[in-house]
DOSE-445596 format. One record per residue: residue in three letters; x negated, z, y negated of N, C-alpha, C, O in turn. Coordinates in steps of 0.001 Angstrom, whole numbers, padded with zeros to 6 digits, m for minus. Atoms other than C-alpha are relative to their C-alpha. Layout:
> Ala X Z Y X Z Y X Z Y X Z Y
...
//
This chain:
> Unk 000825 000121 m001196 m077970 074631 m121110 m000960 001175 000082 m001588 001534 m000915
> Unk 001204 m000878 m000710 m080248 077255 m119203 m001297 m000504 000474 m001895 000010 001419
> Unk 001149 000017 m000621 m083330 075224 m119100 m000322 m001059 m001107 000535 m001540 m001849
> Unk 000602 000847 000532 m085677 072989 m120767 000250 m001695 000678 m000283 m002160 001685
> Unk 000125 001592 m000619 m084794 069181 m120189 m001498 m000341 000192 m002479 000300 m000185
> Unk 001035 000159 m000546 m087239 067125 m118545 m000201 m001703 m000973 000630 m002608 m001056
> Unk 000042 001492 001203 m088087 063961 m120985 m000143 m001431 001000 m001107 m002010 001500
> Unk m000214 001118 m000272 m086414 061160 m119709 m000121 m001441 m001143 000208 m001343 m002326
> Unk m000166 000716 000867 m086864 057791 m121136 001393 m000666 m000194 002321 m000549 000606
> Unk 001199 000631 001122 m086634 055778 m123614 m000560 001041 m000777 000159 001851 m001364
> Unk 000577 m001006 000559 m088893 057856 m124989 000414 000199 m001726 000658 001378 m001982
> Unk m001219 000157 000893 m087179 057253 m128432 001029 001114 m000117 001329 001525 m001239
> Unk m000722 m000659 m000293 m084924 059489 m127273 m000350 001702 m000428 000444 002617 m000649
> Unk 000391 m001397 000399 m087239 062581 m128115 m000550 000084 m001126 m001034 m000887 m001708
> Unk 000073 m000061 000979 m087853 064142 m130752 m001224 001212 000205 m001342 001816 001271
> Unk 001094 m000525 000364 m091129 066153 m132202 m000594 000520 001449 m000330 000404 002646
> Unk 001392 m000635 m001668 m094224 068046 m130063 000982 001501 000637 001599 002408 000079
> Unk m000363 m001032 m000979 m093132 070243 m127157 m001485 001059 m000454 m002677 000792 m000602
> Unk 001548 m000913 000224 m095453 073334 m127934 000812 000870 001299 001956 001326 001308
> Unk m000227 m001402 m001157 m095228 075631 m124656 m001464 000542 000642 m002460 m000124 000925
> Unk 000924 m000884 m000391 m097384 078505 m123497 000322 000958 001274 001050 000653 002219
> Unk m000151 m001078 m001133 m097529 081621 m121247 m000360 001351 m000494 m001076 001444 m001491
> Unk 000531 m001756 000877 m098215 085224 m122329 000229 001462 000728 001386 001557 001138
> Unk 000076 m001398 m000453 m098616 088881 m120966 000283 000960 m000755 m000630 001411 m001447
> Unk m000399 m000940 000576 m096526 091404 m122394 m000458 001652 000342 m000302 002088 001483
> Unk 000494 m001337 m000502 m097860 094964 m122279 000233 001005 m000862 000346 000755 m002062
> Unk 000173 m001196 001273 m097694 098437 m123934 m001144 000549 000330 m001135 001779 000350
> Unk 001389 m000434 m000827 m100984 099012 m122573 m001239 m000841 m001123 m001010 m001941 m001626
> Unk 000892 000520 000786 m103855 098104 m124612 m000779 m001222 001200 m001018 m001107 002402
> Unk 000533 001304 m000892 m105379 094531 m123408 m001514 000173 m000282 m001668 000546 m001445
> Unk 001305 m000241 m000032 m109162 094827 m123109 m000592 m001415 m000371 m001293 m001475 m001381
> Unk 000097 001359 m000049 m109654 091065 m122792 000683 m000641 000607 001357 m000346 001593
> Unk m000672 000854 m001370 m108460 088188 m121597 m000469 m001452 m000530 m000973 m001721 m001621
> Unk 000763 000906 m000111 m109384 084969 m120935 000630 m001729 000722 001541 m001488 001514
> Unk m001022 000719 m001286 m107887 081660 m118987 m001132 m000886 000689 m002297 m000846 000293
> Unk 000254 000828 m000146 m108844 079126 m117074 000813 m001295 000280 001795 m001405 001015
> Unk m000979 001518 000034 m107683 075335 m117587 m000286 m000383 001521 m001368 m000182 002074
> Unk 000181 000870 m001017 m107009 073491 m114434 000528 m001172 m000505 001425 m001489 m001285
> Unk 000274 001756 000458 m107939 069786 m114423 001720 m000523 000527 002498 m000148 001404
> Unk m001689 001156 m000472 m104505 067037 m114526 m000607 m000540 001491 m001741 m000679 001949
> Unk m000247 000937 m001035 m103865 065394 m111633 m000679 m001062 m000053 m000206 m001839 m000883
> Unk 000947 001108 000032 m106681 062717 m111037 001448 m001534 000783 001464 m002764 000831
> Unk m000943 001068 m000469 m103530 061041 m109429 000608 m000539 m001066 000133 m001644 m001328
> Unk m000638 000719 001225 m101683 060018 m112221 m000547 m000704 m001258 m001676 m000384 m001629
> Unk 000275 000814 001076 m101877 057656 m115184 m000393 000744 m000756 m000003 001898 m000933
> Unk 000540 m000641 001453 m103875 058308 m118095 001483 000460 m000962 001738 001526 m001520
> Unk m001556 000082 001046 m100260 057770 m120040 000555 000965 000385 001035 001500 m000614
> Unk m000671 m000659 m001065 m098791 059983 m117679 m000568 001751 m000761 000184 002456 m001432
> Unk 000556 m000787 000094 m101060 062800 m118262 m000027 000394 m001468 m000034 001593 m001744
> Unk m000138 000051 001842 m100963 062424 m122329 001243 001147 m000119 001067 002063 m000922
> Unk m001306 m000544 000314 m097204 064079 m122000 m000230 001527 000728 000456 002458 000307
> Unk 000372 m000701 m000902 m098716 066529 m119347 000183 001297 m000422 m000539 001516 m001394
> Unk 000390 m001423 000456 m098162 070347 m119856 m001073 000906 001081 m001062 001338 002233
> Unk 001611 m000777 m000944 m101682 071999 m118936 000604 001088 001022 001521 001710 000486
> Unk 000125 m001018 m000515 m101459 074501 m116100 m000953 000786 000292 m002043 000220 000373
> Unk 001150 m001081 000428 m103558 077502 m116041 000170 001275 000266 001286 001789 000179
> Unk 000235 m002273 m000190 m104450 081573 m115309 m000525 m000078 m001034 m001318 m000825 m001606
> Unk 000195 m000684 000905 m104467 083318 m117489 m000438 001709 000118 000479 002519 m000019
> Unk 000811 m001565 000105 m106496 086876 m117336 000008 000952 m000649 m001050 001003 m001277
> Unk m000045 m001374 000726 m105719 090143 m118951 m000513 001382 000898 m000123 001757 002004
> Unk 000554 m001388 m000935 m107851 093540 m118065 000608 000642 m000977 000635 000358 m002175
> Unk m000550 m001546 000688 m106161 096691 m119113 m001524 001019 000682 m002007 001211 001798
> Unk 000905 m001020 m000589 m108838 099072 m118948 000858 001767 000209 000517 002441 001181
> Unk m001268 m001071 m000209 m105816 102382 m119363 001040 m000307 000056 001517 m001282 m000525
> Unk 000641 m001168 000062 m104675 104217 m118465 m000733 m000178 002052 m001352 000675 002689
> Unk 001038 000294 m000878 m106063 102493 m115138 m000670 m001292 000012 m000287 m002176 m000753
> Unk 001054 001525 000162 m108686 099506 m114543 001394 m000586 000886 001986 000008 001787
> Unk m000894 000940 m000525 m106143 096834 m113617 m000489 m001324 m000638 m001196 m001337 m001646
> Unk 000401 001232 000634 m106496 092851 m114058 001443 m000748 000318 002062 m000572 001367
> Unk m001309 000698 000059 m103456 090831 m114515 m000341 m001740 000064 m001100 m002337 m000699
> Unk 000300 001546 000311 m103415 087036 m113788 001235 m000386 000212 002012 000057 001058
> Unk m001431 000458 000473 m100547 085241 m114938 m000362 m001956 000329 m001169 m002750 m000154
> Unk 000490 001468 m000114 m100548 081737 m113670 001205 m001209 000242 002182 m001000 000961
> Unk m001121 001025 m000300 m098417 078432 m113725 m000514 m001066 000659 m001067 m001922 m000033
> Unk 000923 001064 m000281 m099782 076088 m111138 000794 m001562 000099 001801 m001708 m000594
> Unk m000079 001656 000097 m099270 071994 m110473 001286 000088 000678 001471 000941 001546
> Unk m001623 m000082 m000315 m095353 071231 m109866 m000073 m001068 001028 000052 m001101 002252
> Unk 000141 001500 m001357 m095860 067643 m108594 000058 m000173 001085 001028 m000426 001801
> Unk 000559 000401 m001023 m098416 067309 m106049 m000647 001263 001053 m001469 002143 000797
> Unk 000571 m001345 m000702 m099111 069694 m103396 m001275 000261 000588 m001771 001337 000924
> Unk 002030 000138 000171 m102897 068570 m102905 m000424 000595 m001377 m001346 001410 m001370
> Unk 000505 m000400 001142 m103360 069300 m106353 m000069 001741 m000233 m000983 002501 m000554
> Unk m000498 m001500 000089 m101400 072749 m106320 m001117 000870 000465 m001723 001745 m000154
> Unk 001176 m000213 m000493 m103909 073197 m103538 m001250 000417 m000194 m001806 001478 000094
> Unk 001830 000432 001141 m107339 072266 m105369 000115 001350 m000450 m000534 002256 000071
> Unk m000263 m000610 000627 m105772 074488 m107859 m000141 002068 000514 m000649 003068 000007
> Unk 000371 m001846 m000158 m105359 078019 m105738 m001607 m000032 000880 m002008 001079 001226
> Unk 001376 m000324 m000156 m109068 077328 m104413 m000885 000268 m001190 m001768 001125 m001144
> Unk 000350 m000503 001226 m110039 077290 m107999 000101 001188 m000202 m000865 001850 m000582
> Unk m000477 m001347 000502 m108172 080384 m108471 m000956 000865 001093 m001520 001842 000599
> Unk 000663 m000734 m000177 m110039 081717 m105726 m001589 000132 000407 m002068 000917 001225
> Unk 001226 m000065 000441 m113450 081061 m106449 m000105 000723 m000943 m000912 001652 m000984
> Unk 000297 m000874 001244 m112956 082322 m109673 000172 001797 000275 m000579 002622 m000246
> Unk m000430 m001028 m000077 m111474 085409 m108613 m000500 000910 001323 m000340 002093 001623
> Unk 001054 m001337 m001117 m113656 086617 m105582 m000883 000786 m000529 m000951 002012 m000445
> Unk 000914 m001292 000361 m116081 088021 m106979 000449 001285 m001033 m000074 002399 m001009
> Unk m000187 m001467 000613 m114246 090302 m109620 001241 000734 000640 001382 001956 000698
> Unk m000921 m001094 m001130 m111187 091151 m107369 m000332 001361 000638 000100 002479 000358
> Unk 000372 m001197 m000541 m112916 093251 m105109 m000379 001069 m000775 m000557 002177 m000269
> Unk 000254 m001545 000442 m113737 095583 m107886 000964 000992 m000615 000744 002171 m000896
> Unk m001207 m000436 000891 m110450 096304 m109546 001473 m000238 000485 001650 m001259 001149
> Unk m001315 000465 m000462 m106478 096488 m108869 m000091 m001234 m000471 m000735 m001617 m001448
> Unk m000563 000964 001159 m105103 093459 m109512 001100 m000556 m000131 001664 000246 000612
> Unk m001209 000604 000109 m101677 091364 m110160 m000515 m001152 m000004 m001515 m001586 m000576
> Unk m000093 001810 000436 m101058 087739 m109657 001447 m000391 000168 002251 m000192 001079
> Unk m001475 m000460 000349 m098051 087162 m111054 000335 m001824 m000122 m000654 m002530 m000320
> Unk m000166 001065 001342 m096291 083642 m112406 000612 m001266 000914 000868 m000798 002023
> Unk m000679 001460 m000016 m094764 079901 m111510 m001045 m000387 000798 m002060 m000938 000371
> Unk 001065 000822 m001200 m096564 079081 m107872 000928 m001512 000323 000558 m002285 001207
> Unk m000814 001616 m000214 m094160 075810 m107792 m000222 000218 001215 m001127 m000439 001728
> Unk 000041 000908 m001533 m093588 076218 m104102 000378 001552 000588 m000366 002503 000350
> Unk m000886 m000488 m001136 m091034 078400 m101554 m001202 000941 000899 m002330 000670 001313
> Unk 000809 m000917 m000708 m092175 081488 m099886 000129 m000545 001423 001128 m001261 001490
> Unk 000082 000418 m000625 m092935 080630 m096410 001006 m000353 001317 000921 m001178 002226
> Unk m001087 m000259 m000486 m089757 081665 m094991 001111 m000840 m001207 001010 m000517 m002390
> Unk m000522 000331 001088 m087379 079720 m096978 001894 m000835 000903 002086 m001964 001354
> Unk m001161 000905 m000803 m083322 079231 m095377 000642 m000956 m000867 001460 m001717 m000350
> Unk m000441 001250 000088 m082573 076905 m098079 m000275 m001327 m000381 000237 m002085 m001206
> Unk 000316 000976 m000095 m084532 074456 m097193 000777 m001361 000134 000389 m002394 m000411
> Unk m000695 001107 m000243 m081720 072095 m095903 000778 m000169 m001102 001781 m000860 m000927
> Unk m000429 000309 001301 m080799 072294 m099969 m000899 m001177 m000758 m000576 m001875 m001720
> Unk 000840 000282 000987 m084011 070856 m100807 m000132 m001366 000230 m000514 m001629 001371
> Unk 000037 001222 m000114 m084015 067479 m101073 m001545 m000608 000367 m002497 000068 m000023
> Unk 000977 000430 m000890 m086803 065209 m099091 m001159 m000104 m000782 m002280 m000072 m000274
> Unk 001258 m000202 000658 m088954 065144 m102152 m000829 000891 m000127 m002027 000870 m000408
> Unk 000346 m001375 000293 m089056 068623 m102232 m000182 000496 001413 m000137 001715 001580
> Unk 000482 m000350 m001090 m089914 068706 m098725 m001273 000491 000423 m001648 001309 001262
> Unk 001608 m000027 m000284 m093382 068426 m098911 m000325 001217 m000099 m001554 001176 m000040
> Unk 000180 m001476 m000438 m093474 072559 m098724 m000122 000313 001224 m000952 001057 001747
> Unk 000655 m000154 m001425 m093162 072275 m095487 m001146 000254 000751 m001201 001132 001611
> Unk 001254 m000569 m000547 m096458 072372 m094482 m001024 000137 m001364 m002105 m000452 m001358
> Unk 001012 m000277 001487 m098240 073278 m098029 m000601 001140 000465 m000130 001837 001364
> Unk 000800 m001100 m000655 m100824 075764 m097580 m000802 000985 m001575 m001772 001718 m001766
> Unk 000516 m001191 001069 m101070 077391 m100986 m000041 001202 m000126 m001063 001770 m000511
> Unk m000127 m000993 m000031 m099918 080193 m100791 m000650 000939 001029 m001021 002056 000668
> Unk 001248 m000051 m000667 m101962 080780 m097855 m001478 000221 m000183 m002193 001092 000314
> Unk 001183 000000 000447 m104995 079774 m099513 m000544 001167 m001225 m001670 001456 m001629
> Unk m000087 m001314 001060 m104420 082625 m102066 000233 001453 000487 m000116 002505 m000049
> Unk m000461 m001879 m001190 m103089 085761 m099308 m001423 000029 000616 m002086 001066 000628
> Unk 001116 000016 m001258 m106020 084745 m096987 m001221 000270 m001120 m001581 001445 m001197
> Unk 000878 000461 000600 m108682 083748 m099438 m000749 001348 m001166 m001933 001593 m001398
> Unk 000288 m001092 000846 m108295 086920 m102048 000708 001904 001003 000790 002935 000335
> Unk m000881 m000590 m000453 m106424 089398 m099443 001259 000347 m000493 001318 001577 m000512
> Unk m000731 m000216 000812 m103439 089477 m101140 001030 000655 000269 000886 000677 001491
> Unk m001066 m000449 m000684 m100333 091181 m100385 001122 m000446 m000964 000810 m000432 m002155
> Unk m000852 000397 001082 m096931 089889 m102077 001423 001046 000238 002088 001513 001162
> Unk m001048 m001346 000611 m094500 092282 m103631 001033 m000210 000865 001284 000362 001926
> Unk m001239 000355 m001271 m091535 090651 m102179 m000107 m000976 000936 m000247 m002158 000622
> Unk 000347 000761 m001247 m091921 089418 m098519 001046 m000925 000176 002186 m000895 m000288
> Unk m000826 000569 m000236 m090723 086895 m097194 001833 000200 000567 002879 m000445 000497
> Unk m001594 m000892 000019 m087727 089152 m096150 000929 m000517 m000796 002053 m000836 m000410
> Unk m000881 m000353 000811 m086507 088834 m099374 000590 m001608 m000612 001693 m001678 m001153
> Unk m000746 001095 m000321 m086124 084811 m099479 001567 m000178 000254 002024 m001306 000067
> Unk m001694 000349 m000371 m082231 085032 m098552 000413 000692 m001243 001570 000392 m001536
> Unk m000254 m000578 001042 m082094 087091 m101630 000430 m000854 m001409 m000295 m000766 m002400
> Unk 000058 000118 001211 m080700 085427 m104261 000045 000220 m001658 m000002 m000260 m002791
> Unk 000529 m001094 001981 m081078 087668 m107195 m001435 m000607 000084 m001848 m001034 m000994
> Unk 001490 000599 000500 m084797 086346 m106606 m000105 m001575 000239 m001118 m002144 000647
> Unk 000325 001759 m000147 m084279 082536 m106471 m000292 m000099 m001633 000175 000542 m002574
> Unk 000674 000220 002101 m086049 081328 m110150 000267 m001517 000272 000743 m001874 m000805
> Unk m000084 000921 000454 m085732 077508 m109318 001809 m000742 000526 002521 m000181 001359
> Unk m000099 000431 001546 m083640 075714 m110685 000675 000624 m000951 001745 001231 m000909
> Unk m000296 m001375 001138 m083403 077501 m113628 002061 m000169 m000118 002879 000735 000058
> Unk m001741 000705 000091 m079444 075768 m114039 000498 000850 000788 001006 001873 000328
> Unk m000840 m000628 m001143 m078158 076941 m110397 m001539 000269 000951 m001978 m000607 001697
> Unk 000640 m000667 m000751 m080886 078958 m108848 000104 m000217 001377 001139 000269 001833
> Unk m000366 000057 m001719 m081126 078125 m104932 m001722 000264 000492 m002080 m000063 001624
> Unk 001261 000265 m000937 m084785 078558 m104200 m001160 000733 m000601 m001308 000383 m001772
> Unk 000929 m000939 000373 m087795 081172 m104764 m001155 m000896 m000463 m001707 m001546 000425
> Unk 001348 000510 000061 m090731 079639 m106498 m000946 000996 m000816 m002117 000695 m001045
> Unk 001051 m000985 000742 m092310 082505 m108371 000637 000870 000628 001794 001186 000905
> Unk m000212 m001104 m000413 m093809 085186 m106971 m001274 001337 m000475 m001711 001383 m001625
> Unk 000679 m001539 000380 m096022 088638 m107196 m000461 000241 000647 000156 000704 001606
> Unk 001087 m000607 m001088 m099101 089393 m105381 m000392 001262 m000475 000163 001840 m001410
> Unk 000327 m001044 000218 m101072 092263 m105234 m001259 000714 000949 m001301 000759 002178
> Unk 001229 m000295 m001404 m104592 093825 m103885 m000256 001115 m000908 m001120 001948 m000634
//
């Protein structure tokens, strides 16, 4: 298989701790870096949330051989209120040092560029993109510009979900 199963029960069924992370590869010297946790889903069960893998930015400044800031981020898969919450977080945090430096926002936005033809793939759960306004709240909010436009949606060399049989863009690449 090409992907991480998703832990179905009986829970019995699994075996030891899932350890997963995120990381910024560079040949560039990293100056700092830093993350920030975003809160679980106030929607879901305490139990629920126990199994939960944290989502989060993650922050790397390269100071050479130019000032650049890298944010690497995996936001909320679920719920698209949450996802939401989540890129206003991101851009509170990130107004005020944006404007002084390039920057990247790179990583796992869980959710279809705005142009998206295969929608009539996506099943009704996965509808709720339809009117989601994250990605929005992150172009508008930080000015952002994204690497590949919606143009490039029919492209499938860039579909990332599902990792198995690829049909649908959910990570993407900003840029200011």
């Amino acid at each position: 298989k090409t992907y991480v199963p998703f832990p179905y029960f009986p829970i019995s069924t699994q075996f030891g701790t899932v350890v997963s992370g995120q990381a910024v590869f560079s040949k560039f010297k990293m100056d700092s870096t830093t993350s920030l946790v975003f809160p679980f889903p106030p929607e879901n069960p305490f139990w629920y949330n126990q199994f939960y893998l944290e989502r989060l930015a993650q922050f790397v400044w390269h100071a050479e051989p130019d000032s650049l800031l890298i944010v690497n981020i995996h936001l909320e898969a679920w719920s698209a209120s949450h996802r939401e919450l989540q890129a206003r977080m991101l851009v509170e945090y990130l107004k005020p040092i944006i404007s002084k430096q390039a920057t990247l926002i790179v990583g796992d936005f869980n959710v279809p560029p705005f142009y998206t033809p295969n929608k009539k793939e996506i099943s009704d759960e996965q509808n709720q993109y339809e009117l989601e306004t994250t990605l929005n709240i992150l172009k508008e909010g930080l000015e952002l510009t994204e690497m590949l436009d919606d143009s490039t949606a029919t492209l499938s060399s860039h579909y990332t979900f599902s990792s198995g049989t690829p049909t649908l863009k959910i990570d993407h690449i900003f840029y200011r």
